[in-house]
N, C-alpha and C positions, 0 to 999 in steps of 0.2 A: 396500075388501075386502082381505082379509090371506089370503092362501095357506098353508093347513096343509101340513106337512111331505109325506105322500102325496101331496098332490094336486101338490106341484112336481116329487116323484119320476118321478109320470106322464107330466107336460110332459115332464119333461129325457131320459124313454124311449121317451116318441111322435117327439123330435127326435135318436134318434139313426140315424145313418147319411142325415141330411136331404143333408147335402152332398156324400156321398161316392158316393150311392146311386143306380143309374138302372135302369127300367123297359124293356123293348123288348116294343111291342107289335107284333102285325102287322095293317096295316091294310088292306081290299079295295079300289078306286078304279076301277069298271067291271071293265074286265081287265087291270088292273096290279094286284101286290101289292108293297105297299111294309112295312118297315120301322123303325118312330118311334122315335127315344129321346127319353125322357121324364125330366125330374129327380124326384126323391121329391115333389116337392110337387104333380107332376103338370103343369111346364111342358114342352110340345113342346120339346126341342132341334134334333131334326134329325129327318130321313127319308133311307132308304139304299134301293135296290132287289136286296139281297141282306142275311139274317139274319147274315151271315159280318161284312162291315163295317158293320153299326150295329153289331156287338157289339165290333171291334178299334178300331172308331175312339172307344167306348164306354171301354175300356181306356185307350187311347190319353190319353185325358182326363182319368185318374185317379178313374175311375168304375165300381162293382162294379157291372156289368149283371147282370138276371137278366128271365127273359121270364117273360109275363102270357099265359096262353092265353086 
């Protein structure tokens, strides 16, 4: 199968900001709320118990957080 010119545009615009990019979700756990960052592909990295440091250490990382309500 040979990839028409659009469709690798598509690829190479669904992949950008894959490495650069990370998600903070916030998660419920009984009654704890935690904190996740997630890479664009949607791998867990971590969990924080405050949205302040998943987001600096998210930075910290070389990583444009941005939160998921």
């Amino acid at each position: 199968m040979q990839l028409v010119h659009a469709d690798l545009e598509e690829v190479m615009m669904a992949m950008v900001g894959l490495e650069t990019m990370a998600y903070i979700k916030t998660e419920v756990d009984g009654k704890f709320t935690n904190y996740v960052v997630y890479a664009a592909d949607g791998t867990k990295l971590a969990m924080f118990d405050s949205q302040e440091s998943a987001y600096y250490n998210a930075v910290r990382h070389n990583l444009a957080p941005v939160s998921i309500h």
